[in-house]
C-alpha positions in Angstrom: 0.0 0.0 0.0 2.7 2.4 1.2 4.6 2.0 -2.3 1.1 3.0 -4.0 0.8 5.4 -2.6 4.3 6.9 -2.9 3.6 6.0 -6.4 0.4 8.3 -6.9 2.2 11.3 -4.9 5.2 11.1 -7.6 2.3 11.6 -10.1 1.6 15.2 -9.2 5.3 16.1 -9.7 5.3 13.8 -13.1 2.6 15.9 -14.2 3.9 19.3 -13.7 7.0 18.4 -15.3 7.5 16.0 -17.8 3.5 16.3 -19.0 2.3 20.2 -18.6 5.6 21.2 -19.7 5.5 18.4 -23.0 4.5 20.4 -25.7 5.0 17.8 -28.4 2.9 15.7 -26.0 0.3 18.0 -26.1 0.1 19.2 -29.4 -0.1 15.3 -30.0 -3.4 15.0 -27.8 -5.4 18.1 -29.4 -4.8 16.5 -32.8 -6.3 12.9 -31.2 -8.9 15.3 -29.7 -9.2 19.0 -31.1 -11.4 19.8 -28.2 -8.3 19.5 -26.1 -6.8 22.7 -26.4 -3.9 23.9 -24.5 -5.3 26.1 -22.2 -8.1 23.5 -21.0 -5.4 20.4 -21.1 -3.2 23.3 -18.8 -6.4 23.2 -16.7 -6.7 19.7 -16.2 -3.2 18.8 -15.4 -2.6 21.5 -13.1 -5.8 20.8 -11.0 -4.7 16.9 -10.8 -1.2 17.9 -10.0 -2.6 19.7 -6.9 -5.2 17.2 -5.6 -2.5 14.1 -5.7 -1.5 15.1 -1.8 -0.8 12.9 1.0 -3.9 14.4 2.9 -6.6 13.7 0.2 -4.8 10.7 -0.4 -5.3 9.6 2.7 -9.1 10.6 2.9 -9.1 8.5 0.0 -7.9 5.7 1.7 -10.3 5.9 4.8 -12.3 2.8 3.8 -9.4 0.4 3.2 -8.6 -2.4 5.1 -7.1 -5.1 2.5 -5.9 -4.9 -0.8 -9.3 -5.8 -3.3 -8.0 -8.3 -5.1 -10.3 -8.5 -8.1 -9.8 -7.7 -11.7 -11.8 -4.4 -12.2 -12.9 -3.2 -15.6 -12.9 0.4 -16.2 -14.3 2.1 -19.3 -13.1 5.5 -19.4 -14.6 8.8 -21.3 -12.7 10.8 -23.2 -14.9 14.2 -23.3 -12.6 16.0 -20.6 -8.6 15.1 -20.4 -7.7 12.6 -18.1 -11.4 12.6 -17.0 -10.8 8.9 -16.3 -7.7 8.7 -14.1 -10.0 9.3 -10.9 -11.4 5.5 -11.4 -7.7 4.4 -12.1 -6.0 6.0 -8.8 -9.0 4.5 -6.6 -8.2 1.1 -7.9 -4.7 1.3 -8.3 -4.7 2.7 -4.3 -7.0 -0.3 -3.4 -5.1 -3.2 -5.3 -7.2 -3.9 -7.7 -6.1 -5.9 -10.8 -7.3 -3.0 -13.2 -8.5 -3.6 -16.7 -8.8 -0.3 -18.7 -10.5 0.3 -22.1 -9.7 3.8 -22.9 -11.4 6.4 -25.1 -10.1 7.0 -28.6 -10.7 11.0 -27.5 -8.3 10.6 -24.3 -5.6 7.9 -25.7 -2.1 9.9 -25.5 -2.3 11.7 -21.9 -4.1 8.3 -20.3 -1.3 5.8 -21.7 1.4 8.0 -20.5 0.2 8.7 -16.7 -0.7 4.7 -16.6 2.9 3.6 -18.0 3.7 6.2 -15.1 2.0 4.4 -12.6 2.3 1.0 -13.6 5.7 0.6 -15.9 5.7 -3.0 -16.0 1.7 -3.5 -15.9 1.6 -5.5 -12.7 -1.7 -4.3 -11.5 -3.1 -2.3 -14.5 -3.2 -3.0 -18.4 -4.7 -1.3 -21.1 -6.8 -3.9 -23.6 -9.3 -3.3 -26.4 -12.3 -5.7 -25.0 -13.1 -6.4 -20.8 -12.9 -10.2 -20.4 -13.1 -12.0 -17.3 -13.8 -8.9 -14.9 -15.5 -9.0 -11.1 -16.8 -5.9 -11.6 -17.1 -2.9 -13.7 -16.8 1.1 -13.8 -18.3 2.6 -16.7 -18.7 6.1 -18.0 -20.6 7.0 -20.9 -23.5 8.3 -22.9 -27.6 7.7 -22.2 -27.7 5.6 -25.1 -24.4 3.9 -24.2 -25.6 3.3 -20.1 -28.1 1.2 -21.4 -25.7 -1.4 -23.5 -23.8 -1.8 -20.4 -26.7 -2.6 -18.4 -27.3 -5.6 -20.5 -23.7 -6.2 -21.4 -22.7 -6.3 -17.9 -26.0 -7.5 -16.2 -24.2 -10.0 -13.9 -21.2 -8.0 -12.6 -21.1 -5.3 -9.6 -21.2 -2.6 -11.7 -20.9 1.4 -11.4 -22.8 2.6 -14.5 -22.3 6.8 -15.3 -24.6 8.4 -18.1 -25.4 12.0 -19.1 -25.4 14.7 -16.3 -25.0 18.1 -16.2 -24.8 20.6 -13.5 -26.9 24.2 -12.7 -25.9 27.6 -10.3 -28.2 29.8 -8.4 -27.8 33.3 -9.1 -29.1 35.3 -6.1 -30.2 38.9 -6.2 -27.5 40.1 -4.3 -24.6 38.4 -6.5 -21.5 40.6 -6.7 -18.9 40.7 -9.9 -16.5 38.4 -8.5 -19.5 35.3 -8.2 -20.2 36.3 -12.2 -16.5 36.4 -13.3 -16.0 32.8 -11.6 -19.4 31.5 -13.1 -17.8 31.9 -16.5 -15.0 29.4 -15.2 -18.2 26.7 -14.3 -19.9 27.5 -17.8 -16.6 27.7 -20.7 -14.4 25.3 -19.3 -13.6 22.1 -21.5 -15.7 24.0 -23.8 -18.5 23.1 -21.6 -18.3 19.5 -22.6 -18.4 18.4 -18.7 -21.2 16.9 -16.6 -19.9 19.3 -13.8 -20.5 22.2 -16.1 -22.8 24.3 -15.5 -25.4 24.4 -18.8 -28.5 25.7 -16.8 -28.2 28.6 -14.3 -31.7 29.7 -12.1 -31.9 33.4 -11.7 -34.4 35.2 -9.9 -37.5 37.3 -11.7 -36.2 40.6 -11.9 -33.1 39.6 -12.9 -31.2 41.3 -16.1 -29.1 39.0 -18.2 -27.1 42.3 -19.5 -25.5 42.5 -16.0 -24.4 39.0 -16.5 -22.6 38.9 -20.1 -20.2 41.4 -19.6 -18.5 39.0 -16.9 -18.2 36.5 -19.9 -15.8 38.8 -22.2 -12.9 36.9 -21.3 -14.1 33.6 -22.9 -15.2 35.3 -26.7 -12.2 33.8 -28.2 -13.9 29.9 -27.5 -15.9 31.2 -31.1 -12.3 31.4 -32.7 -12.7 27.3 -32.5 -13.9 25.5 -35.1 -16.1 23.1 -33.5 -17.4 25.5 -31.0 -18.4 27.8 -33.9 -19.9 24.9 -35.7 -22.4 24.4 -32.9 -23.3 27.9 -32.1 -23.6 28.7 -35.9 -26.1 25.4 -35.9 -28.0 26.2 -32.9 -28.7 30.5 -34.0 -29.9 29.0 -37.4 -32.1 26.7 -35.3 -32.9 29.5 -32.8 -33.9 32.0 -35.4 -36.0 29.8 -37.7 -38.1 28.7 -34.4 -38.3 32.7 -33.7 -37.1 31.2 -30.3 -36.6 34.4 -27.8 -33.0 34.5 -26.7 -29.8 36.3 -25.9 -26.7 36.4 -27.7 -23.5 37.9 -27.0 -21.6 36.6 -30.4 -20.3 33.2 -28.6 -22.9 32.2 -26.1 -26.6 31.8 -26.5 -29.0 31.6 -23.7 -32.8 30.9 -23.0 -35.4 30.5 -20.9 -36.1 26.9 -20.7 -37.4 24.0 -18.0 -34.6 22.1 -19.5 -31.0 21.2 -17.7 -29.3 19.3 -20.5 -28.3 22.8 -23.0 -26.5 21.8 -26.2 -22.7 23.1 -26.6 -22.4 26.8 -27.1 -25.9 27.4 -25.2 -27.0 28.0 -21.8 -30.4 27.8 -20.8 -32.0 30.1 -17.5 -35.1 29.6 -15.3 -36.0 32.1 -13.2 -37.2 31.8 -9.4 -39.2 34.2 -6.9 -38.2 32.1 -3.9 -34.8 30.1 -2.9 -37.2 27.7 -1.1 -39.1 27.1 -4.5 -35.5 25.2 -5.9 -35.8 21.5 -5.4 -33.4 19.3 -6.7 -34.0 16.7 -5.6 -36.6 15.1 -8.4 -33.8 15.8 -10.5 -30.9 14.7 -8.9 -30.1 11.8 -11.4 -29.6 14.7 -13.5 -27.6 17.1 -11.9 -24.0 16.4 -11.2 -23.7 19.5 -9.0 -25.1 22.7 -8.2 -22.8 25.9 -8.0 -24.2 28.5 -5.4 -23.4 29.9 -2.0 -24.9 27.5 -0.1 -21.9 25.9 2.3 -23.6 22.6 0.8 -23.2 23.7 -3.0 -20.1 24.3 -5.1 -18.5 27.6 -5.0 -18.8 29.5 -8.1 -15.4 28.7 -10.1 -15.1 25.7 -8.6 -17.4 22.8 -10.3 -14.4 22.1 -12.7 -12.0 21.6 -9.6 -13.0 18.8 -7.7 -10.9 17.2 -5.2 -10.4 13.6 -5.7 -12.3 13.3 -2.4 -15.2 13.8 -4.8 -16.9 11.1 -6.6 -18.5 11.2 -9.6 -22.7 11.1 -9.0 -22.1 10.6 -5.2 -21.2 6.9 -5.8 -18.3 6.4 -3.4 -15.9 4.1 -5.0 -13.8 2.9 -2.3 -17.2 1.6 -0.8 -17.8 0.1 -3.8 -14.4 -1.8 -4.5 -14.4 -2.8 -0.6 -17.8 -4.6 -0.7 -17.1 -6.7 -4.0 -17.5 -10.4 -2.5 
């Protein structure tokens, strides 16, 4: 255990060095992904770099008490960089034999940190089909969830669809709060489930005191797929005489809806706080970004520690209990 996790700790300084600082490497994932542009793959390696501490670390480790020795099948994403080395850490921390099909979007940057962790592939190896698994991790679309229901019908499983996640803008929000929200909304393009595509603002509220704080995200329209999906949904917008905002990059509307497509954001408004209920929804929403003390901060939804599981499914309960 100790060597694991001396292991994972060498990651952070791994990643600041010989990965943030690889250009080649880089340049090599946004043409495997263009979405993965330097700024955002800056983003993600920095925020993993910080989280891999002893103390989390050990948070992480509060439910073990025996290596897990089971082969585990992971199925990772590839809409976010290295959006499935949460899954692999766990397991790799719990001693899991780890089998790990990766996305074709997230390839480059998941090969190298695994080779990093695991050089000669004792515990974890990368293979093109899970065979002979006790259990399985899976991230994925709707439409995707349910073939891994059925394909994996008999194993333990942690199955992960579409979510997305919403902030509460109060009457009283200040500059700094709307500055931040951009951070929740633009990041990864908003291509995230803990982006924010849906924010609830109350009735009186005036969305032209909100854009201004978005200004420092108008070059994301300089991208080519970006601009292909806000070009597409204006055209759709405007044909449907669909009443909406738009500031040149973003587009936003009133809708019940949570799930806004790329380059949209969609707003509800509120006359009370007690009249937002999440709960019906909560298979929905990956987070909510407010100032509650039990929300996200704004700025944060895209910085989770790795304390922080993915839909509130605790992973280290689930590797422990596997019979």
């Amino acid at each position: 255990m100790n060597n694991r996790i001396e292991r994972v700790l060498q990651l952070s300084e791994y990643l600041e060095i010989e990965i943030r600082k690889n250009t080649p490497l880089l340049a090599e994932s946004e043409l495997e992904n263009p979405w993965f542009v330097k700024i955002f793959l800056d983003t993600s390696i920095s925020t993993w770099a910080k989280n891999l501490n002893r103390t989390d670390l050990n948070s992480l480790l509060n439910n073990f008490n025996h290596d897990v020795n089971k082969k585990i099948g992971i199925v990772a994403a590839g809409n976010l960089p290295l959006v499935g080395l949460h899954d692999v850490i766990v397991c790799f921390l719990y001693g899991c034999q780890v089998r790990i099909k990766l996305s074709n979007l997230d390839h480059i940057l998941m090969k190298k940190v695994i080779h990093f962790l695991d050089p000669e592939e004792k515990q974890i190896k990368i293979v093109n089909q899970l065979k002979n698994i006790d259990a399985v991790i899976a991230t994925g679309s709707n439409n995707t969830f349910r073939y891994f229901e059925y394909y994996f019908r008999d194993l333990p499983k942690i199955l992960r669809r579409n979510r997305t996640s919403v902030a509460i803008i109060t009457e009283d929000v200040d500059h700094v709060e709307l500055e931040l929200l951009a951070d929740d909304i633009f990041q990864y393009f908003g291509l995230g489930c803990r982006n924010v595509s849906k924010i609830f603002v109350p009735q009186k509220f005036e969305i032209s005191q909100l854009l201004p704080h978005f200004d420092k995200y108008s070059w994301v329209i300089n991208h080519n797929k970006f601009a292909n999906n806000y070009m597409y949904r204006k055209a759709i917008w405007n044909m449907n005489l669909d009443p909406h905002w738009d500031n040149g990059f973003l587009l936003i509307k009133e809708s019940q809806k949570l799930h806004a497509p790329i380059s949209t954001l969609f707003l509800e408004r509120y006359s009370s706080l007690k009249d937002l209920n999440f709960i019906s929804r909560s298979e929905d929403i990956q987070c909510v970004v407010s100032r509650d003390v039990n929300h996200v901060d704004f700025g944060q939804s895209q910085s989770p520690k790795i304390t922080s599981f993915a839909d509130n499914i605790d992973t280290t309960v689930f590797l422990s209990d596997i019979k």
